[in-house]
PDB file of N, CA, C and O in Angstrom:
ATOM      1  N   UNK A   1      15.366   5.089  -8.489  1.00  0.00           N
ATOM      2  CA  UNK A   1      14.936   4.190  -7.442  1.00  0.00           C
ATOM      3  C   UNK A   1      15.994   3.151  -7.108  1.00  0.00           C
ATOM      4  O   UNK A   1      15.915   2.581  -6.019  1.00  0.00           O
ATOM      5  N   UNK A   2      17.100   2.820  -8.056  1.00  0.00           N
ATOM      6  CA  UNK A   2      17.936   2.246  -7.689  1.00  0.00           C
ATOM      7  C   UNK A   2      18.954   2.104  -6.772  1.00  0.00           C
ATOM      8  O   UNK A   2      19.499   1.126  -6.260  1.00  0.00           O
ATOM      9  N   UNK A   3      19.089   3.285  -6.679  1.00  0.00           N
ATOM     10  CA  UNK A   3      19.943   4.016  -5.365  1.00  0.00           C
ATOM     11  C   UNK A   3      19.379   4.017  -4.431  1.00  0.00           C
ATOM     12  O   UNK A   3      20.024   3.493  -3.523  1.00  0.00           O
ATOM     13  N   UNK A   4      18.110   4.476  -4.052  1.00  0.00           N
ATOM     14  CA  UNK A   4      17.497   3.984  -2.788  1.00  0.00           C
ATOM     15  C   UNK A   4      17.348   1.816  -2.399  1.00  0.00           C
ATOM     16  O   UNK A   4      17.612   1.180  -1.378  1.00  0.00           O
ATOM     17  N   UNK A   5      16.838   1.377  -3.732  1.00  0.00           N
ATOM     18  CA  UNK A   5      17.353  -0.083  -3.532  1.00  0.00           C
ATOM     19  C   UNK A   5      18.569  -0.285  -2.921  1.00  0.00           C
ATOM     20  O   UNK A   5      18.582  -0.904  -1.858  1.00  0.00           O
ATOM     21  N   UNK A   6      19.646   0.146  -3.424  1.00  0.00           N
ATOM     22  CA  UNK A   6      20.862  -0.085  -2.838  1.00  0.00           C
ATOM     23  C   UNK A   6      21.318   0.425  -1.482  1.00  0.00           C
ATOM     24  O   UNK A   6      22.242   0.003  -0.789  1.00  0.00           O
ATOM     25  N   UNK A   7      20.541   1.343  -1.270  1.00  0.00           N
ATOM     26  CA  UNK A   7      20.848   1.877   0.506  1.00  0.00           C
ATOM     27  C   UNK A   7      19.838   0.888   1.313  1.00  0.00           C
ATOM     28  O   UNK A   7      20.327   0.308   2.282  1.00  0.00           O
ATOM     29  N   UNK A   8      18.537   0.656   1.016  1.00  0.00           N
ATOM     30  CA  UNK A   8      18.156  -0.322   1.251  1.00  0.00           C
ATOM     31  C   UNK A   8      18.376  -2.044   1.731  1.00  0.00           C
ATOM     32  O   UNK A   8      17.916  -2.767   2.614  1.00  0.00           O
ATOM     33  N   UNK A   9      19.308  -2.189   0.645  1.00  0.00           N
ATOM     34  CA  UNK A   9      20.377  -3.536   0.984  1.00  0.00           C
ATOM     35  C   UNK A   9      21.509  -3.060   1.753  1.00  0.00           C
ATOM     36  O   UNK A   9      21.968  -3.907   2.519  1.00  0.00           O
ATOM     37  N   UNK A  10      22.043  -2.006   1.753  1.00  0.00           N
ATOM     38  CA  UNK A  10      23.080  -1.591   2.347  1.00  0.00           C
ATOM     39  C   UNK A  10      22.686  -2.018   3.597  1.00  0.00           C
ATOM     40  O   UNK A  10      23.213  -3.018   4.084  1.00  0.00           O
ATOM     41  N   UNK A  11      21.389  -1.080   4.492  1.00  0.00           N
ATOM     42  CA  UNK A  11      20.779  -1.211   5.574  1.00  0.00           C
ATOM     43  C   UNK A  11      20.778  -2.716   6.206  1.00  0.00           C
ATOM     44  O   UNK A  11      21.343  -3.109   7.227  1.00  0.00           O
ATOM     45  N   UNK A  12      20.049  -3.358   5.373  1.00  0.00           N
ATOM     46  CA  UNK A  12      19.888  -4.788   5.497  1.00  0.00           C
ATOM     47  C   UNK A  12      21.059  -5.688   6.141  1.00  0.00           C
ATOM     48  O   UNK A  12      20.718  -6.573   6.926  1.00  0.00           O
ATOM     49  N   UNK A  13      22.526  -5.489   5.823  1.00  0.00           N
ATOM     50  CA  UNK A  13      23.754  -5.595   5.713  1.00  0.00           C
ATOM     51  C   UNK A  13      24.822  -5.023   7.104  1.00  0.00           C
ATOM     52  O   UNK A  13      25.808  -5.572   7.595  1.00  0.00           O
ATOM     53  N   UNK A  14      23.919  -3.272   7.575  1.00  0.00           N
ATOM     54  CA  UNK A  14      24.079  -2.843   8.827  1.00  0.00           C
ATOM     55  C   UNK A  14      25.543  -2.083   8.033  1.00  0.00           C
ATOM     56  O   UNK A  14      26.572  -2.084   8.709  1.00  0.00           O
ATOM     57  N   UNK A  15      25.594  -1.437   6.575  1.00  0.00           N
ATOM     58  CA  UNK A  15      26.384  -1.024   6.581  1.00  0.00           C
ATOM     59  C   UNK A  15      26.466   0.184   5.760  1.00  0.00           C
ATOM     60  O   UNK A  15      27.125   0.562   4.791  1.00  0.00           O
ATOM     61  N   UNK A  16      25.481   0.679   6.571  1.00  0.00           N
ATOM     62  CA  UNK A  16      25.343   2.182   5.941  1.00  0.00           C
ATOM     63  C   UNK A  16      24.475   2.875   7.479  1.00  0.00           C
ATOM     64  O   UNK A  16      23.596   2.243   8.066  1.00  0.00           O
ATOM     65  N   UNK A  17      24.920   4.144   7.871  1.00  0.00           N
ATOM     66  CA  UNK A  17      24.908   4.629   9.206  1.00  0.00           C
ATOM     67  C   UNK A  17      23.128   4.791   9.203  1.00  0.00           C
ATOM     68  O   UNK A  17      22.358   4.701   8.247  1.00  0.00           O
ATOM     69  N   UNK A  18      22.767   5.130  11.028  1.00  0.00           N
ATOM     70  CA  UNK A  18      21.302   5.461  11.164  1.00  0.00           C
ATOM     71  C   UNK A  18      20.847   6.634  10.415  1.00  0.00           C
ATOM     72  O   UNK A  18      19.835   6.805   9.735  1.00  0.00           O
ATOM     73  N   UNK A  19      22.295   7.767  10.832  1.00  0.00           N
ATOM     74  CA  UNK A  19      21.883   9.249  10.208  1.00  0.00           C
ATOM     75  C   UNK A  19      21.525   9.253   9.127  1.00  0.00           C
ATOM     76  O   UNK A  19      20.516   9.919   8.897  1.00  0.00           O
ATOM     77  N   UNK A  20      22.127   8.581   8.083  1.00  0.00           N
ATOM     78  CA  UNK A  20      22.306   8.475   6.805  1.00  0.00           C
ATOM     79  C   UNK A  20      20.967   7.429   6.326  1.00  0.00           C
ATOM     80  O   UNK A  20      20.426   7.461   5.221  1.00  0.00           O
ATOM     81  N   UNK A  21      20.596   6.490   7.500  1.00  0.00           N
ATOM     82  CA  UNK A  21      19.221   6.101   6.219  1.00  0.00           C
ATOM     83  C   UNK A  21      18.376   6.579   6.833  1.00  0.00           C
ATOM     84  O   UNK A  21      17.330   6.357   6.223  1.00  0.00           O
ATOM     85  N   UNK A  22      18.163   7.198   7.826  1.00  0.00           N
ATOM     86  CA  UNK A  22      16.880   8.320   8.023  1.00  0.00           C
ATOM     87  C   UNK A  22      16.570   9.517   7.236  1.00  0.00           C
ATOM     88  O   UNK A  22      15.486   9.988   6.892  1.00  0.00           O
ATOM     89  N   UNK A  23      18.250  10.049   6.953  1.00  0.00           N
ATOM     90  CA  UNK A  23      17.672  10.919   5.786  1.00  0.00           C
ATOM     91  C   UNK A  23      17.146  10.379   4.245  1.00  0.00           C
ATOM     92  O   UNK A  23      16.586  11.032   3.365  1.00  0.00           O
ATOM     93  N   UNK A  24      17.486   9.139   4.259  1.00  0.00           N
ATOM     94  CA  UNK A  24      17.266   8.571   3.166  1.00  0.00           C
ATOM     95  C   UNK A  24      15.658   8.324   2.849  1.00  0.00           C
ATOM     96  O   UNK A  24      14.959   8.476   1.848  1.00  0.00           O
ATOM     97  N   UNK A  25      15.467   7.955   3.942  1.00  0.00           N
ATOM     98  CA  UNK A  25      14.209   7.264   4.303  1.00  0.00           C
ATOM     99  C   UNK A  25      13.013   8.694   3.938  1.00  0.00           C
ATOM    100  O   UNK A  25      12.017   8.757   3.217  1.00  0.00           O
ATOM    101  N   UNK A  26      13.647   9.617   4.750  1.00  0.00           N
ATOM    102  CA  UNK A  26      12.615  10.974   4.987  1.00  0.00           C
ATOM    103  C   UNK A  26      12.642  10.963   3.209  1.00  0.00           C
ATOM    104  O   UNK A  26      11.642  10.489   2.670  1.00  0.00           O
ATOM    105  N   UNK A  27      13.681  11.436   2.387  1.00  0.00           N
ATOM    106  CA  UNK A  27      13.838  11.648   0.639  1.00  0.00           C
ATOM    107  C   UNK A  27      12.709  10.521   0.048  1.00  0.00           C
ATOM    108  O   UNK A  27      11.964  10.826  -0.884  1.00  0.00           O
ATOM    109  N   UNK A  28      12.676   9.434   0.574  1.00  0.00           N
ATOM    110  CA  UNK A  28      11.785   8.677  -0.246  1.00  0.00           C
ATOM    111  C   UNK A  28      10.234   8.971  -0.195  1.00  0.00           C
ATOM    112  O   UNK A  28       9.363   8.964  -1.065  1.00  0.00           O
ATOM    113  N   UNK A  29      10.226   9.216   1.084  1.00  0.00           N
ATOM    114  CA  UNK A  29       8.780   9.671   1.726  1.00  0.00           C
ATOM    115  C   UNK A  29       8.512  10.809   1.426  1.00  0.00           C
ATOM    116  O   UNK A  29       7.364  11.077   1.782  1.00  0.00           O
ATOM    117  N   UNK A  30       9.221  11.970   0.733  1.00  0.00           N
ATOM    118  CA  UNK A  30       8.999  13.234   0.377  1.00  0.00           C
ATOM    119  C   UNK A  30       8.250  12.601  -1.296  1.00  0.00           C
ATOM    120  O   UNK A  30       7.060  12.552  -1.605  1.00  0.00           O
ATOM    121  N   UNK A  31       9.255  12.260  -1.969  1.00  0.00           N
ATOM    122  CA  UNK A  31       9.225  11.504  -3.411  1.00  0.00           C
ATOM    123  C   UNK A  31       7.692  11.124  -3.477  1.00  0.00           C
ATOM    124  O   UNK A  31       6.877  11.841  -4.057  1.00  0.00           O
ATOM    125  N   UNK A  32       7.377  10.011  -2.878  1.00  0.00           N
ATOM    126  CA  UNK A  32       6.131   9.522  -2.666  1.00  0.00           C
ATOM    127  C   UNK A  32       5.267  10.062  -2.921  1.00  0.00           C
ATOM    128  O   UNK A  32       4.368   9.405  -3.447  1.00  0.00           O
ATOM    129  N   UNK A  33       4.993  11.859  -2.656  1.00  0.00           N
ATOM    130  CA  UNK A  33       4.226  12.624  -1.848  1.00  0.00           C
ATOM    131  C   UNK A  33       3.866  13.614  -3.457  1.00  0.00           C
ATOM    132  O   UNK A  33       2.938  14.356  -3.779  1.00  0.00           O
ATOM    133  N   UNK A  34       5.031  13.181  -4.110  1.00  0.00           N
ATOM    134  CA  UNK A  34       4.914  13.684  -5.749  1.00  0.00           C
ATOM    135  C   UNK A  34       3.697  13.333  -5.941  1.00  0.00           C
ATOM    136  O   UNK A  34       3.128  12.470  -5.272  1.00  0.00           O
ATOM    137  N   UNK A  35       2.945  14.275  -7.315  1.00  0.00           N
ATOM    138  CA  UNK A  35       1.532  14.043  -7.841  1.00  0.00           C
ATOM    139  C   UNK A  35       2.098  12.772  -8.915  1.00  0.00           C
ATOM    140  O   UNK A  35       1.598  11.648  -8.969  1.00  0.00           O
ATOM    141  N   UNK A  36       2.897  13.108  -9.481  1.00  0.00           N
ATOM    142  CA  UNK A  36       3.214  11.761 -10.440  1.00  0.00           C
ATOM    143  C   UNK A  36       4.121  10.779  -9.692  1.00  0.00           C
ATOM    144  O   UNK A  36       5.059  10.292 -10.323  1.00  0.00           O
ATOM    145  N   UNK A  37       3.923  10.416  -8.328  1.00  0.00           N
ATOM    146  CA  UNK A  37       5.152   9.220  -8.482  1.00  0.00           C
ATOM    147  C   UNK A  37       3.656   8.134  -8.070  1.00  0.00           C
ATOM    148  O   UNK A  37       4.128   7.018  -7.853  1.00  0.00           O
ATOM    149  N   UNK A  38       2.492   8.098  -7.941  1.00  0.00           N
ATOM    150  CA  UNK A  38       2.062   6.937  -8.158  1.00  0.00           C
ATOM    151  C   UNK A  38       1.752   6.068  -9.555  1.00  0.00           C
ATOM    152  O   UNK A  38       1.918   4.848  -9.549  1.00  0.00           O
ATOM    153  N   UNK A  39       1.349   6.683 -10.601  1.00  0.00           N
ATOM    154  CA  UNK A  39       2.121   6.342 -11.891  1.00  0.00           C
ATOM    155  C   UNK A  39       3.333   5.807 -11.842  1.00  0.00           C
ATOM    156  O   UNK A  39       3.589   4.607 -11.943  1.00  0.00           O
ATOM    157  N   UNK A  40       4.198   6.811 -11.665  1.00  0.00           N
ATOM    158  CA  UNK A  40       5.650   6.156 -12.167  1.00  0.00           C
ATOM    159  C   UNK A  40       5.866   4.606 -10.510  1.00  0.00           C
ATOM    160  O   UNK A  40       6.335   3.469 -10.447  1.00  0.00           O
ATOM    161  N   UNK A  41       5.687   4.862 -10.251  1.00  0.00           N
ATOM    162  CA  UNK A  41       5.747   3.126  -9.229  1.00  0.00           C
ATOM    163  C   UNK A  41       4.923   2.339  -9.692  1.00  0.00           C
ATOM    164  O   UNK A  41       5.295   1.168  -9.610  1.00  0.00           O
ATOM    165  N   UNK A  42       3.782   2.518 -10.228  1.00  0.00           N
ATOM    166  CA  UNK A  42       3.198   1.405 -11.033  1.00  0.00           C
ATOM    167  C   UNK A  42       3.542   1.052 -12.245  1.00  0.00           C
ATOM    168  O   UNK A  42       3.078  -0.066 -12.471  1.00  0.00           O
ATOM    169  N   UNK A  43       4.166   1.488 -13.185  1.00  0.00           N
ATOM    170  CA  UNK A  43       5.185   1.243 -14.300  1.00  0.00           C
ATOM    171  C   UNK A  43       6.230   0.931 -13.809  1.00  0.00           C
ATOM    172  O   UNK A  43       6.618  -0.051 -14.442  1.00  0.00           O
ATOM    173  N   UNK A  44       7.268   1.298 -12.686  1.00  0.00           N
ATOM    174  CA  UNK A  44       8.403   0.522 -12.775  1.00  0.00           C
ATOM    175  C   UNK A  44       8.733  -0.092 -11.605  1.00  0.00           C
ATOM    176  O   UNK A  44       9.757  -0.720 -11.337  1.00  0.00           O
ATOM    177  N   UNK A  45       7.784   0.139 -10.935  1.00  0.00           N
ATOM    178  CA  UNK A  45       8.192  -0.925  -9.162  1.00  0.00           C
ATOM    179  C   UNK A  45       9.440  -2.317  -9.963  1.00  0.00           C
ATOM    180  O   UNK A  45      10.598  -2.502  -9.587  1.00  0.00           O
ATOM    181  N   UNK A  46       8.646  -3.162 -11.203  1.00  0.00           N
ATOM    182  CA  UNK A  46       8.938  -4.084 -11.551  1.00  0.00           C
ATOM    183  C   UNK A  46      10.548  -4.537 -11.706  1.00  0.00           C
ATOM    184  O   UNK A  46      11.105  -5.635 -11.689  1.00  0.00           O
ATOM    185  N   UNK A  47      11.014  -3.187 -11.864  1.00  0.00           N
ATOM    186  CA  UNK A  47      12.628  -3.225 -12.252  1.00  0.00           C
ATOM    187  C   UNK A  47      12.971  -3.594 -10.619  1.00  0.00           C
ATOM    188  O   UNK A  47      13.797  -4.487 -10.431  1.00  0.00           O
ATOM    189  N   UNK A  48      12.487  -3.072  -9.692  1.00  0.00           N
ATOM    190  CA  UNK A  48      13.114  -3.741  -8.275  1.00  0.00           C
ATOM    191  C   UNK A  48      12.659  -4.530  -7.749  1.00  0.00           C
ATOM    192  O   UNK A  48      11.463  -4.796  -7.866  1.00  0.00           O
ATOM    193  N   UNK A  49      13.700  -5.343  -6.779  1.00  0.00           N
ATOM    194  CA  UNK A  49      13.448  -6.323  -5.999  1.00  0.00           C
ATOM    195  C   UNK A  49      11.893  -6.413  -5.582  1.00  0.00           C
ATOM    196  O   UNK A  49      11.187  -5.405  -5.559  1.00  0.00           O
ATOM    197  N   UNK A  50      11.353  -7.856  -5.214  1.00  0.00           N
ATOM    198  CA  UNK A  50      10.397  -8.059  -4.325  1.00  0.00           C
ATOM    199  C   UNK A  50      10.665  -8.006  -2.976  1.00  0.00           C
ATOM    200  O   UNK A  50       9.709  -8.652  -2.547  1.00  0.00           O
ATOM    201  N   UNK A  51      11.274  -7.699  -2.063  1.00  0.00           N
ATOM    202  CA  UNK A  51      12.016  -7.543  -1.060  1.00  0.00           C
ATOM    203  C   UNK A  51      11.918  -5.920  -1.129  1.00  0.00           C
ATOM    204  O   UNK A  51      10.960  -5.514  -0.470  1.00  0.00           O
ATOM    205  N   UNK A  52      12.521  -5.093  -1.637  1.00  0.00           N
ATOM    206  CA  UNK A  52      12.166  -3.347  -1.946  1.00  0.00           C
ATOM    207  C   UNK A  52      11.117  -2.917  -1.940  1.00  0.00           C
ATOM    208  O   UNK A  52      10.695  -2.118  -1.103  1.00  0.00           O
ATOM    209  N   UNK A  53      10.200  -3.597  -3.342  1.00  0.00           N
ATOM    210  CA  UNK A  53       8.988  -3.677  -3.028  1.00  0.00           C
ATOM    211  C   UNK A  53       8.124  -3.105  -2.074  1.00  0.00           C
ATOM    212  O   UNK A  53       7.742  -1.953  -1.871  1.00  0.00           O
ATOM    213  N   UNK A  54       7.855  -4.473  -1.401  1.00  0.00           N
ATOM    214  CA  UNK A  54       7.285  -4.783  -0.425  1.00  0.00           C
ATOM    215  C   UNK A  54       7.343  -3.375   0.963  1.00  0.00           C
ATOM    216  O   UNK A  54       6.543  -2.740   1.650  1.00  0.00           O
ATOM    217  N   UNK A  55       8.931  -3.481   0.737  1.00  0.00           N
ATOM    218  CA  UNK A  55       9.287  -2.174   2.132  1.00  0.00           C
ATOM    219  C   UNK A  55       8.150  -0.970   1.783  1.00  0.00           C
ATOM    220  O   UNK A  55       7.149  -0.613   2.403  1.00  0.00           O
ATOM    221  N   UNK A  56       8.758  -0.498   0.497  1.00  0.00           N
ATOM    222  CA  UNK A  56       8.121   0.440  -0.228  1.00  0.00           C
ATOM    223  C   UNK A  56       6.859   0.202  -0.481  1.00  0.00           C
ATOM    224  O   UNK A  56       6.473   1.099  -1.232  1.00  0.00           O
ATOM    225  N   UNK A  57       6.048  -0.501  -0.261  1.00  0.00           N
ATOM    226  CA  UNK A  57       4.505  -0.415   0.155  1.00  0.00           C
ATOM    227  C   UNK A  57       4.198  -0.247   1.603  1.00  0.00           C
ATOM    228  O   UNK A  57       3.284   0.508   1.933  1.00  0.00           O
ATOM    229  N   UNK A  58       4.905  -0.906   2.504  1.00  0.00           N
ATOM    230  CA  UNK A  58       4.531  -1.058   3.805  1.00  0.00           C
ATOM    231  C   UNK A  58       5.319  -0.124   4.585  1.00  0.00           C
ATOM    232  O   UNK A  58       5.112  -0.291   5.787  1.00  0.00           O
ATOM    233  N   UNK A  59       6.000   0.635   4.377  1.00  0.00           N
ATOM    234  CA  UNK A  59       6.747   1.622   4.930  1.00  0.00           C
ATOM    235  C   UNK A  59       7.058   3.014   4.791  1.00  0.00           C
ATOM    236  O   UNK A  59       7.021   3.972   5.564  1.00  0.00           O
ATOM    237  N   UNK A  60       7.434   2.827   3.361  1.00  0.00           N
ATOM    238  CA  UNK A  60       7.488   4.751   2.700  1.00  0.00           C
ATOM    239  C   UNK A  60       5.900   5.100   2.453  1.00  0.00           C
ATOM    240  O   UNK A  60       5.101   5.672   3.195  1.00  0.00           O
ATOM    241  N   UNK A  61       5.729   4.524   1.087  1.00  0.00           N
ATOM    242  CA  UNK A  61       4.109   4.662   0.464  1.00  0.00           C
ATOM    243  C   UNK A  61       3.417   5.250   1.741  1.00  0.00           C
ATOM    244  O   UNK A  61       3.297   6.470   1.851  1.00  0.00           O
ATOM    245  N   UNK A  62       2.972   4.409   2.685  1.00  0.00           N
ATOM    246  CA  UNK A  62       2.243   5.064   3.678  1.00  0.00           C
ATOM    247  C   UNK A  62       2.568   5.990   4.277  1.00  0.00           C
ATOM    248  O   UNK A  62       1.825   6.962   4.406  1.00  0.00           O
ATOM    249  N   UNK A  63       3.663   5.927   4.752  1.00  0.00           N
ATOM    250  CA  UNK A  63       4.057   7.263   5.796  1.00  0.00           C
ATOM    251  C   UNK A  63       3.538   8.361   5.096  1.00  0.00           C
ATOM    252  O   UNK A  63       3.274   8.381   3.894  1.00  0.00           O
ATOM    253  N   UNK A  64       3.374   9.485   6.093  1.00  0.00           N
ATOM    254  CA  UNK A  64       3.081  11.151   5.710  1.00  0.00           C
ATOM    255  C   UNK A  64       4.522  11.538   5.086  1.00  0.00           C
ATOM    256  O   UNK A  64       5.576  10.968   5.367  1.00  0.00           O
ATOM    257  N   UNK A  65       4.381  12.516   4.267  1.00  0.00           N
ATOM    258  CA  UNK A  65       5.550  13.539   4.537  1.00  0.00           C
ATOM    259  C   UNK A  65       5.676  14.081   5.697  1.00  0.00           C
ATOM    260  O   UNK A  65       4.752  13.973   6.502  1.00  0.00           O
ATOM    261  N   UNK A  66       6.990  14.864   6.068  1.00  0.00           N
ATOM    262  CA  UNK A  66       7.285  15.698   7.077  1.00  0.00           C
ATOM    263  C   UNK A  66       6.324  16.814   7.123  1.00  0.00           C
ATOM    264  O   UNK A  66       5.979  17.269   6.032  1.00  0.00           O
ATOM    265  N   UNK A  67       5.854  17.311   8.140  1.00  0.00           N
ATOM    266  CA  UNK A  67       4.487  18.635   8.078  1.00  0.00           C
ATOM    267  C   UNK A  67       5.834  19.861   7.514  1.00  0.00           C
ATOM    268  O   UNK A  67       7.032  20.001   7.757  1.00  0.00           O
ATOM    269  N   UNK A  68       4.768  20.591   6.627  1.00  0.00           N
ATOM    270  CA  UNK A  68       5.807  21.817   6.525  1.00  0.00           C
ATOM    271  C   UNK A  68       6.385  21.966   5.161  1.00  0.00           C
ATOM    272  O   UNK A  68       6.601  23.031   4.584  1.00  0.00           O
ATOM    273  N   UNK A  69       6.639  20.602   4.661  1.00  0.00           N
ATOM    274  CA  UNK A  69       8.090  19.955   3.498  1.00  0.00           C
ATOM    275  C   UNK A  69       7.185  20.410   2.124  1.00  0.00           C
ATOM    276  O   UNK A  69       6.151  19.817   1.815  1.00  0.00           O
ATOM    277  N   UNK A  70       7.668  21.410   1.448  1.00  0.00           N
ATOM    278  CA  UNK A  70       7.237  21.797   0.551  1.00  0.00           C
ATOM    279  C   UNK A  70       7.909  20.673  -0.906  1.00  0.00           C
ATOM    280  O   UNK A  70       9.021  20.792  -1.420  1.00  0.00           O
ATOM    281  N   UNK A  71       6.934  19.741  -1.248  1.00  0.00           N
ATOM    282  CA  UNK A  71       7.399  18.666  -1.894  1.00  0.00           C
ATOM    283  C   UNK A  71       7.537  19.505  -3.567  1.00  0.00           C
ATOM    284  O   UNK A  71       6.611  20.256  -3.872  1.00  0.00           O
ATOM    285  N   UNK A  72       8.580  19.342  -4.455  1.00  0.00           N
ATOM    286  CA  UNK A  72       8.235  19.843  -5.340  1.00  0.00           C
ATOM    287  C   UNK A  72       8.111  19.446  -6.495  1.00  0.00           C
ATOM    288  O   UNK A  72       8.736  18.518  -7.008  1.00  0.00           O
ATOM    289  N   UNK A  73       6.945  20.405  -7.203  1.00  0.00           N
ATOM    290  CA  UNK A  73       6.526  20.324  -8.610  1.00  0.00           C
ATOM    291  C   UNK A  73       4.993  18.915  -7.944  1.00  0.00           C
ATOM    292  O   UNK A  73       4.466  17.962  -8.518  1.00  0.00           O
ATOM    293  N   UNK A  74       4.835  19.440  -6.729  1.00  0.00           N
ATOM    294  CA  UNK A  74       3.633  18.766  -6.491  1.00  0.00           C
ATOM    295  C   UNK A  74       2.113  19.572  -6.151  1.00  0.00           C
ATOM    296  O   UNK A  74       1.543  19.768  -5.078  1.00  0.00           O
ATOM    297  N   UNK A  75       1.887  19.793  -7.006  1.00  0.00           N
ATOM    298  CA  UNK A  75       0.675  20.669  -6.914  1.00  0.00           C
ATOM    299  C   UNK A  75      -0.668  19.947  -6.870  1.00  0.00           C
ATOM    300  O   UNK A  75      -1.718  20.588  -6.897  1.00  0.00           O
ATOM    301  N   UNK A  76      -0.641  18.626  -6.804  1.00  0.00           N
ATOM    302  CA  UNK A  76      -2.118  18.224  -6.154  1.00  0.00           C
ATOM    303  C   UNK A  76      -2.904  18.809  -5.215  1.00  0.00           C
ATOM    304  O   UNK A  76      -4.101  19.021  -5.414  1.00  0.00           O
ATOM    305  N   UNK A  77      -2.174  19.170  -3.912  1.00  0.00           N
ATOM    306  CA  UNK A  77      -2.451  19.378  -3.087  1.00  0.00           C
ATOM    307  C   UNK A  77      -3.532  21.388  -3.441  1.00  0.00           C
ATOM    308  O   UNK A  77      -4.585  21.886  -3.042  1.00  0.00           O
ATOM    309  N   UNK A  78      -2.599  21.741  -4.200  1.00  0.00           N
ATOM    310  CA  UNK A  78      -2.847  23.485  -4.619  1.00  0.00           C
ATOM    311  C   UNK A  78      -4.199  23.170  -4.998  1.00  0.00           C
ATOM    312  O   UNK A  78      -5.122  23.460  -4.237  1.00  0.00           O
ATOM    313  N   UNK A  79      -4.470  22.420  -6.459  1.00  0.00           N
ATOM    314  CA  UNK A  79      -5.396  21.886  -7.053  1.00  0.00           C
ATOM    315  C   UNK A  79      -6.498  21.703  -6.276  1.00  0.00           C
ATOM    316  O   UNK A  79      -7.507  22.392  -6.433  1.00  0.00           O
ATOM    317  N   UNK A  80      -6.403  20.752  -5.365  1.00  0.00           N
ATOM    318  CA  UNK A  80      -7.373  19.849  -4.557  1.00  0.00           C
ATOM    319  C   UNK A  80      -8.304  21.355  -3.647  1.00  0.00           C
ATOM    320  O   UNK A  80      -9.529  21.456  -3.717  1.00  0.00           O
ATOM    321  N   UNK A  81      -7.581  22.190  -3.004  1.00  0.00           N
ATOM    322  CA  UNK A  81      -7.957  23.216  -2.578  1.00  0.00           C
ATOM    323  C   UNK A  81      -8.266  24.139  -2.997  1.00  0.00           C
ATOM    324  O   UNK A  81      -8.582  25.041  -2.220  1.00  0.00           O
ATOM    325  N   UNK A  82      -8.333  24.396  -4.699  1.00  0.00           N
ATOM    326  CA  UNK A  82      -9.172  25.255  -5.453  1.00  0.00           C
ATOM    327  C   UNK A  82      -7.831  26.284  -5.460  1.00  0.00           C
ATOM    328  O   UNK A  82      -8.360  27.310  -5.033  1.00  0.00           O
ATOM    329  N   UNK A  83      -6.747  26.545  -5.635  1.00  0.00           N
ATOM    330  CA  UNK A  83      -5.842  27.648  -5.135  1.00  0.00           C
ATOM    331  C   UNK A  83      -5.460  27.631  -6.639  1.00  0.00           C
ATOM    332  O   UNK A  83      -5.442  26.526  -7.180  1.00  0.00           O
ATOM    333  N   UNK A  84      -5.211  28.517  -7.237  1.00  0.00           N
ATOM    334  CA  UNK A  84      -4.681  28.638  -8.904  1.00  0.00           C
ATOM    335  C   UNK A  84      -3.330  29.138  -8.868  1.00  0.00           C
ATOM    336  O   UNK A  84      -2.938  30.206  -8.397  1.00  0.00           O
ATOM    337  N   UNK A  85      -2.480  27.958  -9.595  1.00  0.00           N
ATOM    338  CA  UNK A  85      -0.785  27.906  -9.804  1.00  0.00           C
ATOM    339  C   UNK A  85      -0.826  29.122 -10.747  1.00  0.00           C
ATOM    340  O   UNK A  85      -1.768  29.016 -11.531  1.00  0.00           O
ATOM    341  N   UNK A  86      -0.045  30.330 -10.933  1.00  0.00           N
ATOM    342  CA  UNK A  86       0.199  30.553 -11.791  1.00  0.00           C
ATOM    343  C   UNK A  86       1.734  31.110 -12.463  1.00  0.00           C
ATOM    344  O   UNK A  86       1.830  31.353 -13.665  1.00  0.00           O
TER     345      UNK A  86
END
């Protein structure tokens, strides 16, 4: 998560390109979409900024994933629909 912090401030700064934090942006919002990353953000949001934070509630967290984006090693979704991983 640190690396996204830091593109984050980069942004902030105007010195890191559009292309480059949209794809950034889309990677976080995929991440999100993990069955375990709400756990792991509630254990370590703490290591980042309140300023990161914050984005990352009001901006990634919510957004959808991209339709289509096969997020992986996220099988909630399989689960939720009765479909058996095997």
């Amino acid at each position: 998560m640190h690396v996204y912090e830091n593109a984050f401030l980069q942004r902030q700064e105007d010195a890191i390109s559009e292309a480059h934090w949209t794809g950034i942006t889309w990677m976080m919002i995929d991440y999100t979409a993990m069955a375990a990353f709400p756990e792991y953000w509630a254990d370590r949001k703490h290591w980042l900024s309140d300023d990161f934070q914050a984005y990352m509630d009001a901006e990634i967290i919510s957004a959808a994933p991209q339709p289509g984006v096969n997020i992986p090693g996220n099988y909630r979704n399989a689960q939720e629909e009765g479909v058996a991983k095997g």
